[in-house]
VEXDREN-2710 file (C-alpha; in Angstrom, 1 decimal):
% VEXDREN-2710
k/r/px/py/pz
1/UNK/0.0/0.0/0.0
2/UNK/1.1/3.2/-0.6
3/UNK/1.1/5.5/2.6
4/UNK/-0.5/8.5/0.5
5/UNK/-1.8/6.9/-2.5
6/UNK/-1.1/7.3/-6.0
7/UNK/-0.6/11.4/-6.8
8/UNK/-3.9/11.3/-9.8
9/UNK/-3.4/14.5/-10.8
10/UNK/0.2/14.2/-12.3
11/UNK/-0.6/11.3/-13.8
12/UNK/-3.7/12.8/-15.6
13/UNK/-1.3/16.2/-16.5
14/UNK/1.6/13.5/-17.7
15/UNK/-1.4/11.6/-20.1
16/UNK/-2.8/14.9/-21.1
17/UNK/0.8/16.1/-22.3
18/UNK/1.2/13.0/-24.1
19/UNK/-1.5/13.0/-25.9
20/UNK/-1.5/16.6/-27.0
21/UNK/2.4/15.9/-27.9
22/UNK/1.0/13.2/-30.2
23/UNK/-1.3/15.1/-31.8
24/UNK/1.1/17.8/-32.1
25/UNK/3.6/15.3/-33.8
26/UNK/0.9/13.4/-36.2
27/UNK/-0.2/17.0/-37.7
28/UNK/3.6/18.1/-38.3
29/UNK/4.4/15.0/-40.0
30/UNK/0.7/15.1/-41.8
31/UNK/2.4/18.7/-42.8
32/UNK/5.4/17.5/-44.5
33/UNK/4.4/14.2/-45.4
34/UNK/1.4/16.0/-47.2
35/UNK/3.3/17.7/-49.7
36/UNK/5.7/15.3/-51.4
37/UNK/2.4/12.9/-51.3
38/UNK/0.6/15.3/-53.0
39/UNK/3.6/15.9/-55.7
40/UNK/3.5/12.1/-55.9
41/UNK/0.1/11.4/-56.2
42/UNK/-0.4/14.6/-58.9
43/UNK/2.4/13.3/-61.0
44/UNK/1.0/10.1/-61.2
45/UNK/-2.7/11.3/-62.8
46/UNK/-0.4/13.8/-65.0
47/UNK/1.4/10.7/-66.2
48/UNK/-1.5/8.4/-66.2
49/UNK/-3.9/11.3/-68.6
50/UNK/-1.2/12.5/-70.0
51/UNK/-1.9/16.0/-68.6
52/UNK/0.3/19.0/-68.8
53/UNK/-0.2/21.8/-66.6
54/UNK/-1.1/25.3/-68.4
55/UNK/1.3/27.9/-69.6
56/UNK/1.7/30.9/-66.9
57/UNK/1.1/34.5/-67.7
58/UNK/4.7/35.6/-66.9
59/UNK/4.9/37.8/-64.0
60/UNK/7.6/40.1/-62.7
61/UNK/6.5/39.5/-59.1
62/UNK/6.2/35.6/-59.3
63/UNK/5.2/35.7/-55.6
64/UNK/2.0/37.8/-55.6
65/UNK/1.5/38.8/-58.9
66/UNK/1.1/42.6/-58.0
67/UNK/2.7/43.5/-61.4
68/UNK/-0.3/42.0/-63.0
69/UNK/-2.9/43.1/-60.1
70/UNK/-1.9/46.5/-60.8
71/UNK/-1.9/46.0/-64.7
72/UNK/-5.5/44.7/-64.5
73/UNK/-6.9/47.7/-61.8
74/UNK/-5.1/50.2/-64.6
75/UNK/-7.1/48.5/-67.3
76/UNK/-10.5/48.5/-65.6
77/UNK/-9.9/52.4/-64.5
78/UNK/-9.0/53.8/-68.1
79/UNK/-11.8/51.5/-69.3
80/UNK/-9.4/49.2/-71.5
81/UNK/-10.2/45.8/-69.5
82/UNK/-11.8/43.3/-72.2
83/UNK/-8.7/44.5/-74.6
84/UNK/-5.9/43.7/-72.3
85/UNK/-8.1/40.8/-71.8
86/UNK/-7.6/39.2/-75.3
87/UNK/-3.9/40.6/-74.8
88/UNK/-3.1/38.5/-72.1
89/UNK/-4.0/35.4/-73.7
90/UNK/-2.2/36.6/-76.7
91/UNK/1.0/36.7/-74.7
92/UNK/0.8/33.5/-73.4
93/UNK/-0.2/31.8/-77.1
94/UNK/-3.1/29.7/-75.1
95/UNK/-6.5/30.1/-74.6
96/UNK/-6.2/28.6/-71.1
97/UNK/-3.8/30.4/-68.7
98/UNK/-2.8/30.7/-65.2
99/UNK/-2.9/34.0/-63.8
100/UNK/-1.3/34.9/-60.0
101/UNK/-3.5/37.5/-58.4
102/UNK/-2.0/38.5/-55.3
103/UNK/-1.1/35.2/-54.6
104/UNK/-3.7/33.1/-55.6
105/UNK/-3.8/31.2/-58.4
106/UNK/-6.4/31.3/-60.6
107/UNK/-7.2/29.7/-64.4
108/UNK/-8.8/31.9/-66.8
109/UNK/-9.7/30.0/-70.0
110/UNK/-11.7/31.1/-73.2
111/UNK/-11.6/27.7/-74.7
112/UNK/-14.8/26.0/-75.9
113/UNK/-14.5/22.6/-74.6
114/UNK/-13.0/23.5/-71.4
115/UNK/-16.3/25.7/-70.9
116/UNK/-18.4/22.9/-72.0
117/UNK/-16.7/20.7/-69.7
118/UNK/-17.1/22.6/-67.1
119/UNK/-20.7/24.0/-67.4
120/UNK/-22.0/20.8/-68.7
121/UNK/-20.2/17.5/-69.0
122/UNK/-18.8/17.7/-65.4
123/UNK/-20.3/20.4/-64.3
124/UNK/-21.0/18.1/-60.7
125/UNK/-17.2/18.7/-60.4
126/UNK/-17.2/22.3/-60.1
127/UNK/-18.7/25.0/-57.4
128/UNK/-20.2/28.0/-58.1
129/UNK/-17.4/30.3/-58.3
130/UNK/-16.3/31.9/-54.4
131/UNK/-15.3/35.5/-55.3
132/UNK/-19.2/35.7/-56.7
133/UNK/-20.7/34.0/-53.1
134/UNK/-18.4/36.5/-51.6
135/UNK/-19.4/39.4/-53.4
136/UNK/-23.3/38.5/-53.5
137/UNK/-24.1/37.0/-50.4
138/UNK/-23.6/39.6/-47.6
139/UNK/-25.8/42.2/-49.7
140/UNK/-28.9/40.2/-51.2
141/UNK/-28.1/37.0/-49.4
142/UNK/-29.1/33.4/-50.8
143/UNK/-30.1/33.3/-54.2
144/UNK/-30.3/31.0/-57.6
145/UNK/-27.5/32.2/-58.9
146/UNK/-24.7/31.4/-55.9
147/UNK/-26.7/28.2/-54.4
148/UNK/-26.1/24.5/-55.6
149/UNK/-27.6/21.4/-55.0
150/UNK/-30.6/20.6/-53.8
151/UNK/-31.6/24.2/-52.7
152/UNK/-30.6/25.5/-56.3
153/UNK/-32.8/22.8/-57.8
154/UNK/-35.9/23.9/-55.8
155/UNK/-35.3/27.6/-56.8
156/UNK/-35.5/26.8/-60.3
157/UNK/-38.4/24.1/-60.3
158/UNK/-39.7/27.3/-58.9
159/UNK/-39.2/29.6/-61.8
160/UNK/-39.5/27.2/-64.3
161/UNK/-43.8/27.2/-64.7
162/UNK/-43.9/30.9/-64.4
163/UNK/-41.1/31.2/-67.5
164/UNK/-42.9/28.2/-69.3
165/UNK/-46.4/29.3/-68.6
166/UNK/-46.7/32.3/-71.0
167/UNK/-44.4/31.0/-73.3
168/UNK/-44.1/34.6/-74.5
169/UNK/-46.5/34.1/-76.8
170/UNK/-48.7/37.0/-76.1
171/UNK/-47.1/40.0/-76.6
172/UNK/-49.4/42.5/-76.0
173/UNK/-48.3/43.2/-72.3
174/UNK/-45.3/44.1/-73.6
175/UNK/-46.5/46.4/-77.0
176/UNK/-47.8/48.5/-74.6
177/UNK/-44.3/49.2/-72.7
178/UNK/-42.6/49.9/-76.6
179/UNK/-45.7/52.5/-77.1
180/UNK/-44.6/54.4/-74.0
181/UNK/-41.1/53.8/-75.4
182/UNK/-42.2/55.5/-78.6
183/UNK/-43.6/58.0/-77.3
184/UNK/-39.8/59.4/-75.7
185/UNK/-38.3/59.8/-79.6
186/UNK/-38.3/62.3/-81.2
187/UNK/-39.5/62.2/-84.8
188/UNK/-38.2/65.6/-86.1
189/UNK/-35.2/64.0/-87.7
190/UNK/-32.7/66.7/-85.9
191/UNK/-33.0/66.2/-82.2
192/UNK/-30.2/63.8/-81.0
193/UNK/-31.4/61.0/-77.9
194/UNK/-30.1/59.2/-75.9
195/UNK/-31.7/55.5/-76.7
196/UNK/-29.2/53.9/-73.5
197/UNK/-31.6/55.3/-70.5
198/UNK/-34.4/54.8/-72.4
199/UNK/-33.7/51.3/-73.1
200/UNK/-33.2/50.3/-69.5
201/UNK/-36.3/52.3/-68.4
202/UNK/-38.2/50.0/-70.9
203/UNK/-36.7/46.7/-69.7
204/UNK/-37.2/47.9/-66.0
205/UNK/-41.1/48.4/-66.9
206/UNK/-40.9/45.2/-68.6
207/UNK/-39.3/42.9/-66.3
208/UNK/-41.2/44.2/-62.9
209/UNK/-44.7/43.2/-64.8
210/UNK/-43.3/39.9/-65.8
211/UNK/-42.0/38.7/-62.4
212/UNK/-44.1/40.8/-60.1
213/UNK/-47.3/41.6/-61.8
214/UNK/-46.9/45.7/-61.4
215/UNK/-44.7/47.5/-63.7
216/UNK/-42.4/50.3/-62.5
217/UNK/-43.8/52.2/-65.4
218/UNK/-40.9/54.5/-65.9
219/UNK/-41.7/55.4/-69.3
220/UNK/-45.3/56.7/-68.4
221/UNK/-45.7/60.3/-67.8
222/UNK/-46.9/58.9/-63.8
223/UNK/-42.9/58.1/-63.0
224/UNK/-42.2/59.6/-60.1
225/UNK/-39.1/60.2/-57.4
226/UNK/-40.2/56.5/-55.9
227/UNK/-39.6/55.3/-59.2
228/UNK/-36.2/57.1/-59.6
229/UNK/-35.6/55.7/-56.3
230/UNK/-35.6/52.1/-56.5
231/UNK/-33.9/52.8/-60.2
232/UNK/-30.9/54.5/-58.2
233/UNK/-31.0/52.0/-55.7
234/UNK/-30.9/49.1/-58.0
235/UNK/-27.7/50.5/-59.6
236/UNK/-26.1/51.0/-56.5
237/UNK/-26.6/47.2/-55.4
238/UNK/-25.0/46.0/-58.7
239/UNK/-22.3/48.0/-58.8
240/UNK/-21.5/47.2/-55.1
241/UNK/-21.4/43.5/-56.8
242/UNK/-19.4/43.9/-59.3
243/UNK/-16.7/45.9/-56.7
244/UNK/-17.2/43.1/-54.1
245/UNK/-16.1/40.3/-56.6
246/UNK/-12.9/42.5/-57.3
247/UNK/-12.2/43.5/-53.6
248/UNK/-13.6/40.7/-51.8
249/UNK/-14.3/40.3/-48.1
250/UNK/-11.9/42.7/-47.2
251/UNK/-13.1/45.8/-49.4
252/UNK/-16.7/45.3/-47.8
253/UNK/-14.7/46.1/-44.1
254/UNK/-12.4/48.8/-45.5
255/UNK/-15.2/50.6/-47.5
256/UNK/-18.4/50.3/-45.8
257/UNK/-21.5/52.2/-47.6
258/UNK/-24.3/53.4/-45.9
259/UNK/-25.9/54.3/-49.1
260/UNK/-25.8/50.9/-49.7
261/UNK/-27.4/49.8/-46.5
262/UNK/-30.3/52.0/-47.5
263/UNK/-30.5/50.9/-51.1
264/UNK/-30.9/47.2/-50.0
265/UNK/-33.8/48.4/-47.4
266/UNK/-35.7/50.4/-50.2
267/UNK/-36.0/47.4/-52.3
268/UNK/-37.0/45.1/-49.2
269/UNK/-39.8/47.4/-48.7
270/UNK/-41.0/47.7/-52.4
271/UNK/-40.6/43.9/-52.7
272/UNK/-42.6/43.4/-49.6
273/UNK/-45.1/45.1/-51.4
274/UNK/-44.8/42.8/-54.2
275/UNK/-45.0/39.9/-51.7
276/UNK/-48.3/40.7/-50.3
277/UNK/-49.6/40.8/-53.5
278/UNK/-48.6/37.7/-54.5
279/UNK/-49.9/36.3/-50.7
280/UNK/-53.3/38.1/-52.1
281/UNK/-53.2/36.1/-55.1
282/UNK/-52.9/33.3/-53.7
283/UNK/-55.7/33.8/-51.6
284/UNK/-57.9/34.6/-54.0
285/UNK/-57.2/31.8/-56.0
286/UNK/-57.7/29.1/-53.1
287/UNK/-61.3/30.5/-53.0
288/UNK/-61.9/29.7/-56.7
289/UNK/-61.3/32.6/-58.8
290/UNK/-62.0/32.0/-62.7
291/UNK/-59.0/30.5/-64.9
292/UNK/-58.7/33.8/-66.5
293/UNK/-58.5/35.8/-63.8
294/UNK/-55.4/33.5/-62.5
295/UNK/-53.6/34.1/-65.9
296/UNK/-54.0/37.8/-65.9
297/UNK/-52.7/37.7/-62.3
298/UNK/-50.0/35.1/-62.6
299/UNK/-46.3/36.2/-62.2
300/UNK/-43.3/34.4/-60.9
301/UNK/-43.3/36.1/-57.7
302/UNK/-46.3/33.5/-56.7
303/UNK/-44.0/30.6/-57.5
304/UNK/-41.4/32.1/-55.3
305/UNK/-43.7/32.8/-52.4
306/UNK/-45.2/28.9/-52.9
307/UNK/-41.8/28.0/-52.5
308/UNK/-40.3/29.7/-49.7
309/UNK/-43.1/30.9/-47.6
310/UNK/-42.1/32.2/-44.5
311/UNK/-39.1/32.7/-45.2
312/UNK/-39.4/37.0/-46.8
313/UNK/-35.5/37.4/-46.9
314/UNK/-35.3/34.6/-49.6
315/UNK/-37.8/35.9/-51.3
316/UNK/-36.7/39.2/-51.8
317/UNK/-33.2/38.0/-52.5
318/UNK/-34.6/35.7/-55.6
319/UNK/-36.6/38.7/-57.1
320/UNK/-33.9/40.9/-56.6
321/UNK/-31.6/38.8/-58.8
322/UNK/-34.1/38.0/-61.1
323/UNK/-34.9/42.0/-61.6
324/UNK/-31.2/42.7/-61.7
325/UNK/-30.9/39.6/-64.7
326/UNK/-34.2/40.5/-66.6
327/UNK/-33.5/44.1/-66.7
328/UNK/-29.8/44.4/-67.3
329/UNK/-29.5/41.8/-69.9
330/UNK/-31.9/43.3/-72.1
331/UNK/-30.9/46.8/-71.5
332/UNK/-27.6/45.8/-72.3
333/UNK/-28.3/43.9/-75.8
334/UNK/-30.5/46.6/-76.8
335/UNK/-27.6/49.3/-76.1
336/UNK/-25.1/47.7/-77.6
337/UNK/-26.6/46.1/-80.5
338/UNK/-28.2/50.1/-81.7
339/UNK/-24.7/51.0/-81.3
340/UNK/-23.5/49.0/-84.6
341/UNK/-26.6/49.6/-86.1
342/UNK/-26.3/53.6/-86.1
343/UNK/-23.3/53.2/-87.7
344/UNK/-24.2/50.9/-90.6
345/UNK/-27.0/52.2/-92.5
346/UNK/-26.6/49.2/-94.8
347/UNK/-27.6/46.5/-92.1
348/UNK/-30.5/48.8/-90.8
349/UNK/-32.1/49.4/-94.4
350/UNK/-31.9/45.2/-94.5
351/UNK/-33.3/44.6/-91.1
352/UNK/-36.0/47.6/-92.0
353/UNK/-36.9/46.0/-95.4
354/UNK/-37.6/42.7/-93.3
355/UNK/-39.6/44.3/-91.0
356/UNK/-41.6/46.2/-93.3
357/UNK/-42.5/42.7/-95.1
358/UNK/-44.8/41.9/-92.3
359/UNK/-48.3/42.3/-93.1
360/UNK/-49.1/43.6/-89.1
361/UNK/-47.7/46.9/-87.4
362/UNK/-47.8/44.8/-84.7
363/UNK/-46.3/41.0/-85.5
364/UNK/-46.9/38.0/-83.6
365/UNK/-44.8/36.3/-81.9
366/UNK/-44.4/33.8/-84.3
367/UNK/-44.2/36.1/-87.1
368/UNK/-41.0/37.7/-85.2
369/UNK/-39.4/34.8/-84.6
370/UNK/-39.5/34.4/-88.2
371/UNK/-37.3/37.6/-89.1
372/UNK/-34.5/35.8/-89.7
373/UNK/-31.9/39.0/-90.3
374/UNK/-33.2/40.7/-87.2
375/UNK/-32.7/37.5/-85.3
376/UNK/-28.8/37.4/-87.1
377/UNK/-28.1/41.0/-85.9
378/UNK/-29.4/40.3/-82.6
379/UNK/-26.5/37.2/-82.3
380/UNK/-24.1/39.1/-84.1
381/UNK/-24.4/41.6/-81.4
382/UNK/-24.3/39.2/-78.2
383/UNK/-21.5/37.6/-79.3
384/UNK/-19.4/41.2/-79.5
385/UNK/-20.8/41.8/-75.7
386/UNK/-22.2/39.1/-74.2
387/UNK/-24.5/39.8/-71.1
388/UNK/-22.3/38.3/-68.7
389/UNK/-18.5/38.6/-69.5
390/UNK/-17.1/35.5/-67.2
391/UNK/-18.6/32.7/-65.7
392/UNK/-16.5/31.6/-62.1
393/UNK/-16.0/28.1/-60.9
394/UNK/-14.2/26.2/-58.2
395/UNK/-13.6/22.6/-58.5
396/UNK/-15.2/20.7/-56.0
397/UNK/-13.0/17.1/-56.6
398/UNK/-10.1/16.9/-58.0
399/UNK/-10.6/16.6/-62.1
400/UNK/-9.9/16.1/-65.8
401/UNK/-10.5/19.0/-68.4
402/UNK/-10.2/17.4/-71.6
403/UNK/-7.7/20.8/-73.1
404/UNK/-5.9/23.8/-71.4
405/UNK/-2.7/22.3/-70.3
406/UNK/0.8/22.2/-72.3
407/UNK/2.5/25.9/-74.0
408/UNK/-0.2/25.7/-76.7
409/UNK/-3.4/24.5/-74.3
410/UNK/-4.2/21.2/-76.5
411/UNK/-3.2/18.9/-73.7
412/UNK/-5.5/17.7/-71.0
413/UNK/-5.4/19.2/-67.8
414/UNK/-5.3/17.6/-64.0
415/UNK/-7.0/20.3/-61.6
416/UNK/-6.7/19.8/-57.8
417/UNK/-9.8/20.5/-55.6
418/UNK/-10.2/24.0/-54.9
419/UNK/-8.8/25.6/-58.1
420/UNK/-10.4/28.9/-59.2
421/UNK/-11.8/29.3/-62.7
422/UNK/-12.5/32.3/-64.7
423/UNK/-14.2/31.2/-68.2
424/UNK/-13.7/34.3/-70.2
425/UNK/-17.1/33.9/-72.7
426/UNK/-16.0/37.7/-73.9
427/UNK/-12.4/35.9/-74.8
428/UNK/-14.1/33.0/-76.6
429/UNK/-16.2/35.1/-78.5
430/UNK/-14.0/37.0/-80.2
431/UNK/-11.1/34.1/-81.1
432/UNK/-10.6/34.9/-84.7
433/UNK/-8.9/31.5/-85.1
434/UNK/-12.4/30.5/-84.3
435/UNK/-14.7/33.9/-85.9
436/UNK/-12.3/34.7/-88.8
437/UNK/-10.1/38.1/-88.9
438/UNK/-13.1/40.2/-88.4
439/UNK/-14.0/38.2/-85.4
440/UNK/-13.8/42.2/-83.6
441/UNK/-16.5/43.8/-86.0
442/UNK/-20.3/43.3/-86.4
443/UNK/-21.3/41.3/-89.3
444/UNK/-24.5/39.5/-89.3
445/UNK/-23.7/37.7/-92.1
446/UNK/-21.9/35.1/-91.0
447/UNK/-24.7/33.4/-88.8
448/UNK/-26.0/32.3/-92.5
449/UNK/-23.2/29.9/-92.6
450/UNK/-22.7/29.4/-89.0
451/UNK/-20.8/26.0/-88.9
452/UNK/-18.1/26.3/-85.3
453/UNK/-19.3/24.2/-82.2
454/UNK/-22.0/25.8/-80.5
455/UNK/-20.3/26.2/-77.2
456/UNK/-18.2/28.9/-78.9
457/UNK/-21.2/31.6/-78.8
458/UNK/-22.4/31.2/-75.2
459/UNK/-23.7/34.7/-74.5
460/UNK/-26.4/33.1/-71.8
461/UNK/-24.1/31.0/-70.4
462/UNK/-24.6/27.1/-71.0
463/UNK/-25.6/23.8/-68.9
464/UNK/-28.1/23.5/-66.3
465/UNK/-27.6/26.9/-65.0
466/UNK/-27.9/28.3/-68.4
467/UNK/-29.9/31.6/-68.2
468/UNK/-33.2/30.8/-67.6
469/UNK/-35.0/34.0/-68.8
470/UNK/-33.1/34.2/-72.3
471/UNK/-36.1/34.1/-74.4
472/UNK/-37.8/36.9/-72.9
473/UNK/-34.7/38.8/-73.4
474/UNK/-34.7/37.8/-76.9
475/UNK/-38.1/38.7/-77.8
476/UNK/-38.0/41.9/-75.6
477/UNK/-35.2/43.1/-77.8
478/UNK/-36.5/42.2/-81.2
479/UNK/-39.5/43.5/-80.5
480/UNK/-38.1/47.0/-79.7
481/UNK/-36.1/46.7/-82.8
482/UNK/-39.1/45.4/-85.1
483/UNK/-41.2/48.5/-84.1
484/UNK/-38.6/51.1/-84.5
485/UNK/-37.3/49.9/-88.1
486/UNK/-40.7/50.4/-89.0
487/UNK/-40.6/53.7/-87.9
488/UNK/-37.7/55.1/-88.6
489/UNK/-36.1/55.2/-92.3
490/UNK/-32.6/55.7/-90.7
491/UNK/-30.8/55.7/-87.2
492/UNK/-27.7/58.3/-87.4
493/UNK/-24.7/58.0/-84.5
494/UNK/-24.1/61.4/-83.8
495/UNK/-21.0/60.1/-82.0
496/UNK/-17.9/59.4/-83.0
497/UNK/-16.5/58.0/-79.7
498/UNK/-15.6/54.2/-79.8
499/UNK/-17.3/51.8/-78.1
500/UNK/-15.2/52.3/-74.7
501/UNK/-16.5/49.5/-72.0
502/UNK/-18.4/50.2/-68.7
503/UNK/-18.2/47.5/-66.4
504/UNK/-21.1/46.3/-64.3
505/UNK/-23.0/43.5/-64.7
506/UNK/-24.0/43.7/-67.9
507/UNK/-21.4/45.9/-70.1
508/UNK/-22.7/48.6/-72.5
509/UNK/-20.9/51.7/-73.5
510/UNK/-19.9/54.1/-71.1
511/UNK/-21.1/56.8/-73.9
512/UNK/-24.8/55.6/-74.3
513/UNK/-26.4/55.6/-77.7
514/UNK/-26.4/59.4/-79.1
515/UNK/-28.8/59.2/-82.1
516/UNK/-30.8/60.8/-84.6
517/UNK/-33.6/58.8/-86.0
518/UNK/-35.2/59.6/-89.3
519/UNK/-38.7/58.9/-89.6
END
């Protein structure tokens, strides 16, 4: 026996140091073991798939990158980004390159099958891209367009019946908008407008009927400072975006914006609005209200509500990114599509002669689908600026692109878990070893012999998460067109300032659309 018994206390402090030594040892030798294990094991797929890794944009600073950070925040600034885009993969002599951007290593890649691989063939590999959850999240919170599995795939059996219901068919809702539109130009064949403003204002009116059942009605003589208000704010939210995805976590705690704050709670109260409505519809429906009454009534908002009731924060987030995609997308094609045509008279007499061939002032939808030209200049235009420049991705496994590695980026391509991917649809879309040498200029002409893959033009992105409200974006913008070529003989540019880029989320020019139209 001992005379004062076993001392329990150092024994525990001896076993407690023992094990925490232990763990400490196992996670140094995880540490270094990890590395050569992971050289090891990386080699071994490389050898196995014969993959290459891709040619590196060469960088003075090959620690951070700051050379090329400070290259690309020049570019954006003096409005040159998309050019030193295409530069950059000119200097590299792929179409899939590795880019160090303050130390992190991302893959930008314009190539067509890599994007197709990525969107669609694997696309169960990949993540949607972090610096857009980053950017998105702490201002609108969760949404379609940064959520994934099963929560994504809710959302859009959600939207789906409200975008498949009309079919866009009927297109008198949105006649009445273009009459408003109209009635803003002036017809005395001197007075120069500004068509950029007036083409958001018109997809604004349009999109808030569509997905909410009440129009902003900015066009009509009734738009008042409310109006201007939740226009303002709705800026102010996507340019606080676009920043975010550049800045990331850290801008958002350098730069805080009050204006912002405030933005974000004017929208939650007009979409509140828009939510009781849509509770109200719902009521009235439950109690039997007449089949037509429901369609007249029906927007997407109902869907939404159905689909996350109770829960006011997600619903306002969803509309909000819907509004922000339904109005800017259009706006955007519209802009930049009337810029080429003001400055080729020859395209607009063809698209006016076409126009002027159907019977109606007012065609059906059908009968504008038909307008095969119009429909050529509308591509032709998309593919110069596409909506949505990039597309981001992070691999979620560890994967195989079928291109993008070795100095030319014709070699497969091992990427690890965790890699960040820029697809550059811009880049793709203006390959002139893919477009020919006028790949840079509008010519709708070559969609009549349009023989390269298809994942080459991507304007709407591609895959399951390909942009669900396309086709209203199409027919909102031929439309628009259709009724002004038959209005107007001619559409003159009266300036003579290139096309210089302004950033947001959908890229128009920074100069508008200075015309004179011609009746």
């Amino acid at each position: 026996m001992w005379e004062n018994g076993p001392d329990l206390a150092a024994y525990t402090a001896l076993g407690h140091r023992i094990v925490l030594g232990s763990i400490a040892i196992f996670a140094v030798l995880s540490f270094v073991l990890r590395y050569p294990y992971n050289r090891w094991r990386n080699a071994t797929i490389n050898r196995r798939h014969n993959c290459l890794p891709p040619p590196r944009l060469k960088s003075a600073d090959k620690l951070l990158g700051l050379d090329t950070v400070s290259r690309l925040r020049r570019a954006v600034a003096e409005r040159r980004f998309l050019p030193l885009l295409l530069d950059l993969f000119q200097e590299t002599g792929a179409w899939t390159v590795e880019v160090n951007l303050a130390g992190n290593a991302n893959i930008w890649t314009a190539e067509p099958d890599v994007i197709k691989t990525i969107l669609a063939t694997k696309s169960k590999d990949w993540h949607v891209g972090t610096s857009r959850k980053e950017a998105m999240q702490p201002i609108v919170g969760q949404n379609i367009v940064i959520t994934e599995g099963k929560d994504w795939h809710n959302t859009r059996a959600a939207m789906r019946p409200a975008f498949g219901k009309r079919q866009f068919g009927d297109l008198s809702e949105l006649e009445g908008h273009v009459d408003r539109l109209m009635e803003h130009l002036p017809t005395d064949g001197r007075t120069v407008v500004d068509l950029k403003p007036l083409f958001y204002m018109l997809s604004m009116d349009v999109s808030t009927e569509f997905l909410f059942g009440v129009s902003t009605n900015n066009l009509s003589a009734a738009y008042d400072a409310e109006g201007a208000a939740f226009a303002d704010a709705l800026d102010l939210i996507q340019s606080s975006m676009v920043k975010g995805q550049w800045l990331g976590k850290l801008g958002a705690l350098l730069f805080p914006n009050k204006k912002l704050r405030d933005a974000v709670a004017l929208m939650n109260r007009r979409f509140d609005k828009f939510i009781d409505m849509a509770a109200k519809f719902d009521s009235q429906e439950s109690k039997g209200s007449s089949d037509e009454e429901s369609e007249q009534s029906y927007n997407i908002l109902h869907e939404l509500t159905r689909t996350w009731s109770g829960n006011p924060n997600r619903i306002r987030s969803e509309a909000l990114i819907l509004l922000i995609g339904g109005r800017d997308t259009t706006a955007s094609a519209l802009s930049n599509m009337f810029y080429y045509l003001a400055r080729d008279p020859e395209v607009w007499q063809k698209i006016r002669q076409e126009c002027l061939a159907v019977a109606a002032e007012r065609p059906t939808f059908d009968e504008l689908r038909g307008l095969k030209y119009l429909h050529n200049c509308v591509r032709e235009s998309l593919r110069l600026v596409n909506p949505t420049l990039d597309v981001s991705r992070t691999a979620a496994v560890d994967t195989i692109l079928p291109r993008g590695g070795g100095a030319d980026g014709q070699s497969p391509m091992f990427v690890r878990k965790g890699t960040n991917f820029n697809l550059w649809i811009y880049g793709m879309q203006h390959r002139k070893d893919l477009w020919g040498p006028d790949a840079d200029e509008f010519c709708p002409k070559r969609w009549d012999d349009y023989k390269i893959s298809s994942w080459a033009y991507s304007p709407f992105g591609g895959g399951a998460r390909l942009c669900i409200g396309q086709q209203l974006a199409l027919t909102e913008t031929m439309y628009a067109t259709f009724r002004l070529a038959r209005k107007f003989s001619s559409i003159q540019s009266t300036d003579s300032r290139p096309w210089t880029e302004n950033l947001s989320i959908a890229t128009t020019s920074v100069y508008g659309n200075l015309v004179r139209l011609i009746p």
